[in-house]
PDB file of N, CA, C and O in Angstrom:
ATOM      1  N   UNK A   1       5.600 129.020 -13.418  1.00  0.00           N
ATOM      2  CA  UNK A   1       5.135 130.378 -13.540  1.00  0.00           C
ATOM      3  C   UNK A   1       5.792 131.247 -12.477  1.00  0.00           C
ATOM      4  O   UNK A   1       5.887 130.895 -11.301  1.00  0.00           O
ATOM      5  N   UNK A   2       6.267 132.472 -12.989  1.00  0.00           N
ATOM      6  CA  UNK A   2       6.763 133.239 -11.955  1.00  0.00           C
ATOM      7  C   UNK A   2       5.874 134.648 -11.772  1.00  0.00           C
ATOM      8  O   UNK A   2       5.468 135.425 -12.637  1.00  0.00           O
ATOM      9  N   UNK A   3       5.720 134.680 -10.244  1.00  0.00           N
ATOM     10  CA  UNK A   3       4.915 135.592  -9.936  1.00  0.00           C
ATOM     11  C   UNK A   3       5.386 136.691  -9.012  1.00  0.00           C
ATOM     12  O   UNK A   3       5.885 136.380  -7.931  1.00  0.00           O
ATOM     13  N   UNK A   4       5.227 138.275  -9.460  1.00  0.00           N
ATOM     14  CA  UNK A   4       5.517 139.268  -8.617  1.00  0.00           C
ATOM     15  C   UNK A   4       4.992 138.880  -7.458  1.00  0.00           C
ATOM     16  O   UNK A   4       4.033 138.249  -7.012  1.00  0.00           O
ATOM     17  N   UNK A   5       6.265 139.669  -7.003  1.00  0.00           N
ATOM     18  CA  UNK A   5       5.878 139.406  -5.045  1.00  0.00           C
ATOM     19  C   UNK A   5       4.678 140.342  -4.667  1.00  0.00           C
ATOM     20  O   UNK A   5       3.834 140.142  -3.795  1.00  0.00           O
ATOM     21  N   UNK A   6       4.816 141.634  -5.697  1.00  0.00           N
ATOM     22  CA  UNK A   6       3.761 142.740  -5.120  1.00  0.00           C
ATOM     23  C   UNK A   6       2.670 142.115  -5.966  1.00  0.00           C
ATOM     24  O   UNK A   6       1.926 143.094  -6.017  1.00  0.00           O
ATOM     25  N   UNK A   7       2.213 141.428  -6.481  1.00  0.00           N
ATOM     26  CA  UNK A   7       0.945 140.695  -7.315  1.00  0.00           C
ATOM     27  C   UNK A   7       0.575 139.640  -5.770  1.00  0.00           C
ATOM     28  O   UNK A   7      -0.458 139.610  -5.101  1.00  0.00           O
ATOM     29  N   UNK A   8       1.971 138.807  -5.584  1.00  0.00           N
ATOM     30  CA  UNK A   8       1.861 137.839  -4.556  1.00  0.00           C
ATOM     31  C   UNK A   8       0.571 138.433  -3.427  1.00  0.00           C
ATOM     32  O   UNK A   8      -0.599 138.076  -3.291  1.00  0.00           O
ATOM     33  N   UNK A   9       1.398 139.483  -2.729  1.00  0.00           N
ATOM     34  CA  UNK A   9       0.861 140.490  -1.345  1.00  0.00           C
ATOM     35  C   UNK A   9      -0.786 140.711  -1.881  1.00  0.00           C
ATOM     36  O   UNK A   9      -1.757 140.158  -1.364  1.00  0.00           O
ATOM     37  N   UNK A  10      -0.817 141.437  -2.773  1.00  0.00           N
ATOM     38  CA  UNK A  10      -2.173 141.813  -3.977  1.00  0.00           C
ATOM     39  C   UNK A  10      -3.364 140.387  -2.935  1.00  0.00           C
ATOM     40  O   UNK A  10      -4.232 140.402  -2.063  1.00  0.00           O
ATOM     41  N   UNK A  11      -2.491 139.183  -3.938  1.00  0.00           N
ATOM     42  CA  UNK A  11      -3.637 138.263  -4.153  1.00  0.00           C
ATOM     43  C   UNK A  11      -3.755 137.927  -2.553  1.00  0.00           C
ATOM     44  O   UNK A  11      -4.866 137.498  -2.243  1.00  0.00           O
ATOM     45  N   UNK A  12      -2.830 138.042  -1.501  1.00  0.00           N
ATOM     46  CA  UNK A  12      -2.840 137.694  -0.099  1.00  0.00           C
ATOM     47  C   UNK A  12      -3.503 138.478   0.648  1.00  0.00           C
ATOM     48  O   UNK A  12      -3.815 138.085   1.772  1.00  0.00           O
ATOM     49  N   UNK A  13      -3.873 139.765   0.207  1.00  0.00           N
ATOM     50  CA  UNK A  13      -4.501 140.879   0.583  1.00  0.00           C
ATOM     51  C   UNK A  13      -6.208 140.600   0.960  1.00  0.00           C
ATOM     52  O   UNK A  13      -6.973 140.719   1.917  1.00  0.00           O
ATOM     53  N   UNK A  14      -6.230 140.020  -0.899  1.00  0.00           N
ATOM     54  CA  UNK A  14      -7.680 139.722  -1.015  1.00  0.00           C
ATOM     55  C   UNK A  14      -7.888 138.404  -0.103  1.00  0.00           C
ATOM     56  O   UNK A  14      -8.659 138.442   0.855  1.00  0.00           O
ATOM     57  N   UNK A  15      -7.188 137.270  -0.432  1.00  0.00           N
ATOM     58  CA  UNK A  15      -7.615 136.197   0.295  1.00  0.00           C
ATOM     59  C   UNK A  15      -7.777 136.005   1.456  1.00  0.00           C
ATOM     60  O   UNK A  15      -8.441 135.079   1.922  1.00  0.00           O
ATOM     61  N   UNK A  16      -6.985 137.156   2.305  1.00  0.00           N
ATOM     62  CA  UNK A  16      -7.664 137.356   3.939  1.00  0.00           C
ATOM     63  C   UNK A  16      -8.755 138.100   3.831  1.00  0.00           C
ATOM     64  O   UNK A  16      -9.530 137.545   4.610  1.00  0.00           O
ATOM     65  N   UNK A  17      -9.338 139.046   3.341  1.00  0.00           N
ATOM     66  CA  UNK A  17     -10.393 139.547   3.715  1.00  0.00           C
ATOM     67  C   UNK A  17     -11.524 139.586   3.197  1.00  0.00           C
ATOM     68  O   UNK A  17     -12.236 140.546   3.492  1.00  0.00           O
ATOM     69  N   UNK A  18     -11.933 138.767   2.454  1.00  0.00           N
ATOM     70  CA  UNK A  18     -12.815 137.858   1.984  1.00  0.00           C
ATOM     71  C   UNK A  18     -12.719 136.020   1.877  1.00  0.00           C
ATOM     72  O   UNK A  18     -12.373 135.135   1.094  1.00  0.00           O
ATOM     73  N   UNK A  19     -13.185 136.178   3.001  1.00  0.00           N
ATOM     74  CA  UNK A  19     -12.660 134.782   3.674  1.00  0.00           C
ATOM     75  C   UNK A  19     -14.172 133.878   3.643  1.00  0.00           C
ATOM     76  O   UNK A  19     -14.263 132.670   3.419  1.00  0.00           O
ATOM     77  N   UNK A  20     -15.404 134.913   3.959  1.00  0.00           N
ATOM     78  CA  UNK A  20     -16.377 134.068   3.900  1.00  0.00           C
ATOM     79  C   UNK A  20     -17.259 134.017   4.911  1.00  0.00           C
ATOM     80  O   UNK A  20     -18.391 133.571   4.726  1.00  0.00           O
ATOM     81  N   UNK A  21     -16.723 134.605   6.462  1.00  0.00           N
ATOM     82  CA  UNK A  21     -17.078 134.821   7.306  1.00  0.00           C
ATOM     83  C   UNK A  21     -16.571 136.279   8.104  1.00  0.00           C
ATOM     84  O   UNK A  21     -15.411 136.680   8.009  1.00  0.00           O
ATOM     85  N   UNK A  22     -17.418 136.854   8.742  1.00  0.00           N
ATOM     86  CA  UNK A  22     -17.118 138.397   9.318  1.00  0.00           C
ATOM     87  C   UNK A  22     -15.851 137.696  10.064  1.00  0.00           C
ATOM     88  O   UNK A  22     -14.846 137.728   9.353  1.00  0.00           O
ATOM     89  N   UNK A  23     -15.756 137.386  10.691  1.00  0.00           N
ATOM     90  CA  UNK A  23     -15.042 137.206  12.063  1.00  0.00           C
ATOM     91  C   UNK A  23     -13.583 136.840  11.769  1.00  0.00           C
ATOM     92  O   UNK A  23     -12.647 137.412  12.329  1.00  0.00           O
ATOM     93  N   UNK A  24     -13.390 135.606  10.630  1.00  0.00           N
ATOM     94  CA  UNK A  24     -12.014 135.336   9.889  1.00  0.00           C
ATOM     95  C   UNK A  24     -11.507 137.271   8.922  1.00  0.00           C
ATOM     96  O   UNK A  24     -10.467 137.929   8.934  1.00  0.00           O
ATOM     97  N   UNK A  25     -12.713 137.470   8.329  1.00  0.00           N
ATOM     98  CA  UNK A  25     -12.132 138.929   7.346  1.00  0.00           C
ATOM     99  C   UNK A  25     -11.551 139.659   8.023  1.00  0.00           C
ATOM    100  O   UNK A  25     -10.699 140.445   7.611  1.00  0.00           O
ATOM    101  N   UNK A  26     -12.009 139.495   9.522  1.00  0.00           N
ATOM    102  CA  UNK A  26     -11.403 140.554  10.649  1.00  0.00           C
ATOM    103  C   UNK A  26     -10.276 139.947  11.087  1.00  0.00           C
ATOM    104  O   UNK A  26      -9.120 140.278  10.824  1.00  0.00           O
ATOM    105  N   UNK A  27     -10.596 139.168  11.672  1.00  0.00           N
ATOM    106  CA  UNK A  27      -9.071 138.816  12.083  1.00  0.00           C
ATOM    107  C   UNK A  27      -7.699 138.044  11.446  1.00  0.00           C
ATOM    108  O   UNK A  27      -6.589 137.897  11.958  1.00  0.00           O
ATOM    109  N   UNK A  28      -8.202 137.622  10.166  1.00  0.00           N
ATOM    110  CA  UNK A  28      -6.929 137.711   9.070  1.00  0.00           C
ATOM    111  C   UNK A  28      -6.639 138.481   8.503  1.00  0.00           C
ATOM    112  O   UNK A  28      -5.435 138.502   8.251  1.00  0.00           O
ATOM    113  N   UNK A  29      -7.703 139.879   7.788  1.00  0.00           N
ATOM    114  CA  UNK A  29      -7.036 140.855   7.499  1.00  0.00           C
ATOM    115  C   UNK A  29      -6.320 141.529   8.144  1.00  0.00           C
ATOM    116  O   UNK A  29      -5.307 141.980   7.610  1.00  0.00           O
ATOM    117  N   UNK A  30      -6.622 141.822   9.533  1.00  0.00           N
ATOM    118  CA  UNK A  30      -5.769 142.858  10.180  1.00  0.00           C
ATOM    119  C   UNK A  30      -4.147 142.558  10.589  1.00  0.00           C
ATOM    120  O   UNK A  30      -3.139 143.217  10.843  1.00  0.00           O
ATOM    121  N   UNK A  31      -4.655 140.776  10.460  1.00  0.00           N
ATOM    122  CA  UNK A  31      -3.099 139.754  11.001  1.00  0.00           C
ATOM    123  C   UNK A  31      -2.427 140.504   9.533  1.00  0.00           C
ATOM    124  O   UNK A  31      -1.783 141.546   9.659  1.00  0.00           O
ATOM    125  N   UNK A  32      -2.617 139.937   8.274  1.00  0.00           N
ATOM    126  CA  UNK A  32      -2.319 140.297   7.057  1.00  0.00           C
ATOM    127  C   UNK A  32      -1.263 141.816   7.115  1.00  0.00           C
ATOM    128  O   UNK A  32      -0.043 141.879   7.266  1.00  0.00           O
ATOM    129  N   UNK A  33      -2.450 143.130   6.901  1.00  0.00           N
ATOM    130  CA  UNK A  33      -2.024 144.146   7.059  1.00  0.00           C
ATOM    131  C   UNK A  33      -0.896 144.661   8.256  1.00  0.00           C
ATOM    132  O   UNK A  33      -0.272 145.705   8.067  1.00  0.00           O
ATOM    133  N   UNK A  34      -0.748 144.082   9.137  1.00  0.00           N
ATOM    134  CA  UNK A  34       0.055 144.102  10.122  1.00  0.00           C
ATOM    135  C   UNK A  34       1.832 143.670  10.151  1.00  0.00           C
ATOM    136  O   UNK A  34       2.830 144.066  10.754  1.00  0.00           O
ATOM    137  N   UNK A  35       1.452 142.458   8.948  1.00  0.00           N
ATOM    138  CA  UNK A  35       2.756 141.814   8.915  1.00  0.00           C
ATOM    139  C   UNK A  35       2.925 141.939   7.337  1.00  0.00           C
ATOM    140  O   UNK A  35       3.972 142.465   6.958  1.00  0.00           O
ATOM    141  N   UNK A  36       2.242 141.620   6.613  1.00  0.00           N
ATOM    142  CA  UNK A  36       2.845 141.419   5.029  1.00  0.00           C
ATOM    143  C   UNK A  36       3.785 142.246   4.162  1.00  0.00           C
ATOM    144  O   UNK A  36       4.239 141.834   3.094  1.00  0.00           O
ATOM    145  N   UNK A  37       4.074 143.559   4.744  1.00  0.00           N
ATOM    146  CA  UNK A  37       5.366 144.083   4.453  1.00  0.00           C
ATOM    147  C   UNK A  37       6.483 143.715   4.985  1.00  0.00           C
ATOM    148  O   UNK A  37       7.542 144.064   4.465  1.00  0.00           O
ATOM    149  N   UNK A  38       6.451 142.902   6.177  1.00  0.00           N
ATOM    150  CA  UNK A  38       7.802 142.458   6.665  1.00  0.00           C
ATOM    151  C   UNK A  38       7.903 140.748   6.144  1.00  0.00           C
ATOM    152  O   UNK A  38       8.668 140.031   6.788  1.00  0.00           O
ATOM    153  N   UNK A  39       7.571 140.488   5.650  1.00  0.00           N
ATOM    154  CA  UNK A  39       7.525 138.872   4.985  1.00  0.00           C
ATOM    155  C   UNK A  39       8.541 139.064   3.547  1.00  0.00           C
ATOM    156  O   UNK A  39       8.595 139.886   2.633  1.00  0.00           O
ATOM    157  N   UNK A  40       9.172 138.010   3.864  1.00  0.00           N
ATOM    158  CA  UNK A  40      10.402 137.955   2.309  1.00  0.00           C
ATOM    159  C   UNK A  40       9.229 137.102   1.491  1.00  0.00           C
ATOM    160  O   UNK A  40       8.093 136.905   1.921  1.00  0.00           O
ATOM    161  N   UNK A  41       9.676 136.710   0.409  1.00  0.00           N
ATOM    162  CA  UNK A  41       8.808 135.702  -0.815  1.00  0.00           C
ATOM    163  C   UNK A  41       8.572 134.259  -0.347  1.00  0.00           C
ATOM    164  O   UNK A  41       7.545 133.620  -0.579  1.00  0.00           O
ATOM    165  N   UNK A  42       9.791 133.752   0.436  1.00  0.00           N
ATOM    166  CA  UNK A  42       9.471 132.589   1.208  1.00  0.00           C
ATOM    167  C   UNK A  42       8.616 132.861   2.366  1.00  0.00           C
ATOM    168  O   UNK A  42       8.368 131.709   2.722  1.00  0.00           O
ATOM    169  N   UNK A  43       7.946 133.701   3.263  1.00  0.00           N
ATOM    170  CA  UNK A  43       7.455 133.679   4.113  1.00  0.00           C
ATOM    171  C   UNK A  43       5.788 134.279   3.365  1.00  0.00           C
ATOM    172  O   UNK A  43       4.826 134.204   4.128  1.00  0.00           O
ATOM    173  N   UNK A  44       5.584 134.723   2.225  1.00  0.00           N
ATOM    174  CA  UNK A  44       4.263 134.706   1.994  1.00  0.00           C
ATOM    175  C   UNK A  44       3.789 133.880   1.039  1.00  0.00           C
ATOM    176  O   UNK A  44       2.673 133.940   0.524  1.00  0.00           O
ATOM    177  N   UNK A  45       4.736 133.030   0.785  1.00  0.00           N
ATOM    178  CA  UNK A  45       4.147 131.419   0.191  1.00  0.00           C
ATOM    179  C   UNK A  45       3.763 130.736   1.377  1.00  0.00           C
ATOM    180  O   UNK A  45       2.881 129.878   1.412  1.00  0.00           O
ATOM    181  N   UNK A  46       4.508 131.167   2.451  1.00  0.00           N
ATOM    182  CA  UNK A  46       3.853 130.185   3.904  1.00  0.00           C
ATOM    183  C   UNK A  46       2.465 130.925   4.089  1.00  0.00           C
ATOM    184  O   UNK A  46       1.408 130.299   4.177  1.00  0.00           O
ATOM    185  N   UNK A  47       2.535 132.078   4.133  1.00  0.00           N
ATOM    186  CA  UNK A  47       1.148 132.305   4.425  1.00  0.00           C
ATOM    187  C   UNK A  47       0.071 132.086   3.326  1.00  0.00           C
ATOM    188  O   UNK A  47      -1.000 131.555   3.620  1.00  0.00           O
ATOM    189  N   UNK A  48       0.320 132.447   2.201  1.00  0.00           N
ATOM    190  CA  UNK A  48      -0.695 131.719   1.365  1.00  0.00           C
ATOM    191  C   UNK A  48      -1.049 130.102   1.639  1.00  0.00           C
ATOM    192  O   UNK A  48      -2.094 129.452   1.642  1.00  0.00           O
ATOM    193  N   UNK A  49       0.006 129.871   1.811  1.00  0.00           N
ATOM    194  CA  UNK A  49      -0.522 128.420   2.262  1.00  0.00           C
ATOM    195  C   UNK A  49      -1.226 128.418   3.468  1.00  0.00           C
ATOM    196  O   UNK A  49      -1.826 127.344   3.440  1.00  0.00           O
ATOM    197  N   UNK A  50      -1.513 128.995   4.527  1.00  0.00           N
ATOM    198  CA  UNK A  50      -1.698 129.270   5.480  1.00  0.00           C
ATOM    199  C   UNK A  50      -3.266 130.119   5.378  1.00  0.00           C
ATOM    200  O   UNK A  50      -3.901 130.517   6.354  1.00  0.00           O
ATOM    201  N   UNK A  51      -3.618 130.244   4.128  1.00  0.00           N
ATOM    202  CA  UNK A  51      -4.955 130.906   3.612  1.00  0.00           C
ATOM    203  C   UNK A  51      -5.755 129.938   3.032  1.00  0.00           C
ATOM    204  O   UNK A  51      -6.898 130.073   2.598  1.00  0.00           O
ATOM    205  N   UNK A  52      -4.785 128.563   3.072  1.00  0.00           N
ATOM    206  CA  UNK A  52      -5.455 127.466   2.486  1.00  0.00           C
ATOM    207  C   UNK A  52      -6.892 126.558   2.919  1.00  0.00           C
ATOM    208  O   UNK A  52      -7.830 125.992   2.358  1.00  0.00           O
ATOM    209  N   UNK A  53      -6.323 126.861   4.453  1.00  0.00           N
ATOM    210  CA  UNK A  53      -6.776 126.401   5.519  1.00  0.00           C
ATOM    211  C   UNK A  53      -8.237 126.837   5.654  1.00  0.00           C
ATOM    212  O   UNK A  53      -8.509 127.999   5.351  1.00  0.00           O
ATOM    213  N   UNK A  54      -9.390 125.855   6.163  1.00  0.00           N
ATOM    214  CA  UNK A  54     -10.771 126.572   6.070  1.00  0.00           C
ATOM    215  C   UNK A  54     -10.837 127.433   7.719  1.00  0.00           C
ATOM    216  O   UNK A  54      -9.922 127.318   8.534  1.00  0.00           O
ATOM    217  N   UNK A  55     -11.968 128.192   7.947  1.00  0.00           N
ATOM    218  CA  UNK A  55     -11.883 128.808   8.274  1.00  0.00           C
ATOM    219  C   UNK A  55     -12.083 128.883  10.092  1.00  0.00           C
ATOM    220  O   UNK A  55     -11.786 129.707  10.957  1.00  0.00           O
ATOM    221  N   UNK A  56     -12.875 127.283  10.069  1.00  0.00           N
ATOM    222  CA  UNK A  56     -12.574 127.005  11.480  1.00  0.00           C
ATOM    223  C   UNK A  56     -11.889 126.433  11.814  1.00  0.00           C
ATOM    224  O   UNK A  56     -11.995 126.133  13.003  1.00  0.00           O
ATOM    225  N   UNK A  57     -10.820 125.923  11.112  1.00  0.00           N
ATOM    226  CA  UNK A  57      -9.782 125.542  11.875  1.00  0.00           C
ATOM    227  C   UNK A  57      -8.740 126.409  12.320  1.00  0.00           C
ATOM    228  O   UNK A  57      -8.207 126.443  13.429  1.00  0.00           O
ATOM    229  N   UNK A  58      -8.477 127.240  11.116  1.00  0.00           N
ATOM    230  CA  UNK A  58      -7.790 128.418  11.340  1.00  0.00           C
ATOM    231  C   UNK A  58      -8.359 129.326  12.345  1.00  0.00           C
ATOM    232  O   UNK A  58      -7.550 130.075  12.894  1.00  0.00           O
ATOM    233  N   UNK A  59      -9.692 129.413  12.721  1.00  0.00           N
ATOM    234  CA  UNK A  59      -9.913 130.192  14.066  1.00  0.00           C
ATOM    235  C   UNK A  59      -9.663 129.593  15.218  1.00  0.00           C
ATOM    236  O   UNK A  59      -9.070 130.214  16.100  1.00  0.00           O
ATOM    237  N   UNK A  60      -9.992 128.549  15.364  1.00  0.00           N
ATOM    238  CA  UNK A  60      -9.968 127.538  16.690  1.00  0.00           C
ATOM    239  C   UNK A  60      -8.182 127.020  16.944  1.00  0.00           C
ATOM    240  O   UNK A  60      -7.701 126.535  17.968  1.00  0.00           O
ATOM    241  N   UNK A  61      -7.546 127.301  15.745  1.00  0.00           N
ATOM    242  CA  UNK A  61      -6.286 127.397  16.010  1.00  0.00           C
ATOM    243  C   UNK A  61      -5.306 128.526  16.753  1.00  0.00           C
ATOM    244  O   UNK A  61      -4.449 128.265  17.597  1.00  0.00           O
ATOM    245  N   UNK A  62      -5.686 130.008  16.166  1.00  0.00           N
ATOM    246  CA  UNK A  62      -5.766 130.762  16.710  1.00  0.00           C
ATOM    247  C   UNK A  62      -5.908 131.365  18.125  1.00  0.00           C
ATOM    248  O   UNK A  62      -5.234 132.121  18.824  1.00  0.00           O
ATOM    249  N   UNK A  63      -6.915 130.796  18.226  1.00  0.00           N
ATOM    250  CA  UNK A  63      -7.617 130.572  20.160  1.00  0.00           C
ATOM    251  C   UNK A  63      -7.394 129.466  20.844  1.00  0.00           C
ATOM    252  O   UNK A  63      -7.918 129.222  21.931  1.00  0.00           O
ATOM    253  N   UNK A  64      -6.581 128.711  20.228  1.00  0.00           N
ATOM    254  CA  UNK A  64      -5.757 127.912  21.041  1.00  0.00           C
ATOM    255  C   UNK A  64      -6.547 126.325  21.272  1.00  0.00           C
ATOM    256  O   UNK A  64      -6.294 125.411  22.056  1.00  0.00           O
ATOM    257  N   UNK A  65      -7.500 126.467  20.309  1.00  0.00           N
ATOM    258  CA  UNK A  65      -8.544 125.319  20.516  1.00  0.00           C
ATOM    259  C   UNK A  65      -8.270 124.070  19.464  1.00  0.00           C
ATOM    260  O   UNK A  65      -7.698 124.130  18.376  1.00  0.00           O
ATOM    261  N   UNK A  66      -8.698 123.229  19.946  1.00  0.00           N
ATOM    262  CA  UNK A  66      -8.490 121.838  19.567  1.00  0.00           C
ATOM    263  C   UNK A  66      -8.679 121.882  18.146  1.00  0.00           C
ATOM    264  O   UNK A  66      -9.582 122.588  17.698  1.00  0.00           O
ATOM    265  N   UNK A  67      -7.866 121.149  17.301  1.00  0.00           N
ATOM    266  CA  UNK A  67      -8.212 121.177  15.595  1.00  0.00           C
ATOM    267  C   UNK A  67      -8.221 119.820  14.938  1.00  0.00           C
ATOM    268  O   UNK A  67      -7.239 119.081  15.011  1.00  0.00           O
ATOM    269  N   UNK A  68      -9.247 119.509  14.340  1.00  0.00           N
ATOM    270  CA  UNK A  68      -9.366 118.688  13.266  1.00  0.00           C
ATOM    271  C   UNK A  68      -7.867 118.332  12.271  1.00  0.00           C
ATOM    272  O   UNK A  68      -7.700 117.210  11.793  1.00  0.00           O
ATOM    273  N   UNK A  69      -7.084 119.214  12.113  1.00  0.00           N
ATOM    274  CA  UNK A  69      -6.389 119.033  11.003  1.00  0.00           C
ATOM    275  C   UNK A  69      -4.902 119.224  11.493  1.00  0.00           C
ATOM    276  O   UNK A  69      -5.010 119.780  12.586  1.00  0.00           O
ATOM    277  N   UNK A  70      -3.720 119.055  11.245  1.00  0.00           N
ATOM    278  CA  UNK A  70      -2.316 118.939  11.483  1.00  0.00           C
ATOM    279  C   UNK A  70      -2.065 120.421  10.813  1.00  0.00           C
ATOM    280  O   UNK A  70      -2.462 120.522   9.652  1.00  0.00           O
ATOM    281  N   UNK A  71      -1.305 121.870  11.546  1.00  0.00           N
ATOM    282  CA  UNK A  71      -0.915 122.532  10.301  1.00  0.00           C
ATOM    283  C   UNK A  71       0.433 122.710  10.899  1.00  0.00           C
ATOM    284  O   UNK A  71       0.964 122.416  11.970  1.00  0.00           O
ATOM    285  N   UNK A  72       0.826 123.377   9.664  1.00  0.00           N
ATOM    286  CA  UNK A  72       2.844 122.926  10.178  1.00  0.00           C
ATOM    287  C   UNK A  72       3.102 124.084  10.190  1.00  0.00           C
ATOM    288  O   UNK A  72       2.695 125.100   9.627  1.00  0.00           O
ATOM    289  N   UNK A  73       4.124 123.717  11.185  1.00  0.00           N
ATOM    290  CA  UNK A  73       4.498 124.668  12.341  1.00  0.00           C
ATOM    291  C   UNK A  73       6.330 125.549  11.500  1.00  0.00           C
ATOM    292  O   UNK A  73       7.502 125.337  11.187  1.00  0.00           O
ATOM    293  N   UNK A  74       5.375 126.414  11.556  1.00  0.00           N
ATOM    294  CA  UNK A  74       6.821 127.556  10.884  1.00  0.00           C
ATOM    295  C   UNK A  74       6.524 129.163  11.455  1.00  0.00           C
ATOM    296  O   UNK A  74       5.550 129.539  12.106  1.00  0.00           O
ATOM    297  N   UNK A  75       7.314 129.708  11.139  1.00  0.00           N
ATOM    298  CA  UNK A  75       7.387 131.316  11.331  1.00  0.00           C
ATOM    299  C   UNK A  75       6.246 132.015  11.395  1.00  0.00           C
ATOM    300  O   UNK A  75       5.853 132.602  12.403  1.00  0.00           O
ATOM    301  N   UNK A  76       5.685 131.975  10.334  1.00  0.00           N
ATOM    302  CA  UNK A  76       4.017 132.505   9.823  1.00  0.00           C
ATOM    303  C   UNK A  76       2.643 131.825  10.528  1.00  0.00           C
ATOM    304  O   UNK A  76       1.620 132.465  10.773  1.00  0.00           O
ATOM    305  N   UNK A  77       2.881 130.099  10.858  1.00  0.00           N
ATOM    306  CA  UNK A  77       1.709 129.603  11.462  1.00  0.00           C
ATOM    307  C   UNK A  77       1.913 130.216  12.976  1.00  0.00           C
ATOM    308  O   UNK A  77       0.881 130.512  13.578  1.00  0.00           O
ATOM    309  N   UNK A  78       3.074 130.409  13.577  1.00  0.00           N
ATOM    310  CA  UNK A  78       3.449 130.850  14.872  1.00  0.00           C
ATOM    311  C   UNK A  78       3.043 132.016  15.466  1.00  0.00           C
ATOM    312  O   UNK A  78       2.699 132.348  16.600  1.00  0.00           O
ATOM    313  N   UNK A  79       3.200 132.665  14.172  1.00  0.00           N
ATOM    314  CA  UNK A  79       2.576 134.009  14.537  1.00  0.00           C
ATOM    315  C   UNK A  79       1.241 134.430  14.315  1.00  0.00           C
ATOM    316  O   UNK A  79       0.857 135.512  14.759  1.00  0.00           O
ATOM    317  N   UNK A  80       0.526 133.704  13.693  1.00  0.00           N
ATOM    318  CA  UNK A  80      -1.117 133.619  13.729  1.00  0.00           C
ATOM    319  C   UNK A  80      -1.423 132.937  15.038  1.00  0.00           C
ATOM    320  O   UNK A  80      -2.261 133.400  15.813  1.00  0.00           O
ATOM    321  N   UNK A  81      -0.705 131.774  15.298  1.00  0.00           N
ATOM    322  CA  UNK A  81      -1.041 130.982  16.566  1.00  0.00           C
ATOM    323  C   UNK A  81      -1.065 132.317  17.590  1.00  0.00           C
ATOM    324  O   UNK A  81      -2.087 132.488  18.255  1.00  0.00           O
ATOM    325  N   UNK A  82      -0.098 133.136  17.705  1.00  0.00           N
ATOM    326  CA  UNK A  82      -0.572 134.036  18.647  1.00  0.00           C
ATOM    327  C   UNK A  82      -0.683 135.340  18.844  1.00  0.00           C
ATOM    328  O   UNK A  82      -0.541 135.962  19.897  1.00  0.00           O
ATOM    329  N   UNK A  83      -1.033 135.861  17.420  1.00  0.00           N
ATOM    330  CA  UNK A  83      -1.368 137.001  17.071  1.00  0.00           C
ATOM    331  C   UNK A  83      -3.005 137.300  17.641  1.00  0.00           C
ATOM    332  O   UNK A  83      -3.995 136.697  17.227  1.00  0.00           O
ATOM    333  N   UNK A  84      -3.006 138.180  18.493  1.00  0.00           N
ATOM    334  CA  UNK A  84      -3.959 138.942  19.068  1.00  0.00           C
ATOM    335  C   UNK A  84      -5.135 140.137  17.904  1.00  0.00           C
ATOM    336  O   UNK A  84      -4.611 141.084  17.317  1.00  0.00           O
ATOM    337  N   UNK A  85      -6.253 139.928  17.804  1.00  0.00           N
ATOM    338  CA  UNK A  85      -6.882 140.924  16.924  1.00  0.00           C
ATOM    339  C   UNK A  85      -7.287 141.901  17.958  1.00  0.00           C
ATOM    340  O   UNK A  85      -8.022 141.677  18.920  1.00  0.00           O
ATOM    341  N   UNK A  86      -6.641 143.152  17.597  1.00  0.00           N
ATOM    342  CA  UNK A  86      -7.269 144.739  18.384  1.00  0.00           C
ATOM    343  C   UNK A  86      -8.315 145.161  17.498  1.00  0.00           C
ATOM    344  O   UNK A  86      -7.971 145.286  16.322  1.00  0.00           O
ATOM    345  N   UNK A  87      -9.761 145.462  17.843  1.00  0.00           N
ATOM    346  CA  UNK A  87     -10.758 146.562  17.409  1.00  0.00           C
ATOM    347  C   UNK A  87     -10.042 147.522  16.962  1.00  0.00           C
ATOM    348  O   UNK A  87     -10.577 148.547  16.540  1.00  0.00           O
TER     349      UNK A  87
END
C-alpha cells in the first residue's frame, strides 16, 4: 500500500497527541509539531515507529531514565532522546 506523505504527517499528528496520557500529548505533540515538516518519508516512518512505543518508556527515555525495552538508535530516536518540552 502506498501512502501520502501528507496523509503520513496527518496520521503522525494524531498519534502524538492523543497518546493517552496529558503529559506524553504534551510532550510528543509539541516534539511532533516542531520537527515534522523537516522529516523526508524515511524519517517519519522512523518516527511512526517511534509512536509505537508505550508511553513510559518513551517518557523515561526521554529523561534519560532507565528503560525496560531496547529502542534503536537513529536520527528521530536521538532527537526525542534530547528534545526539551517548553510551556
Amino acid at each position: 500500500m502506498i501512502i501520502n506523505i501528507d496523509d503520513l504527517r496527518n496520521k503522525i499528528i494524531y498519534r502524538a497527541n492523543y497518546r493517552g496520557t496529558k503529559e506524553m500529548d504534551k510532550l510528543l505533540g509539541a516534539f511532533v509539531r516542531d520537527y515534522i515538516n523537516t522529516f523526508n518519508e524515511h524519517e517519519l516512518n522512523l518516527l511512526s515507529n517511534l509512536l509505537d512505543i508505550d508511553d513510559v518508556n518513551l517518557y523515561k527515555f526521554n529523561q534519560g531514565l532507565k528503560i525496560q525495552i531496547q529502542i534503536e538508535k537513529n536520527k528521530i530516536t536521538e532527537l526525542f532522546r534530547n528534545y526539551k518540552f517548553k510551556n
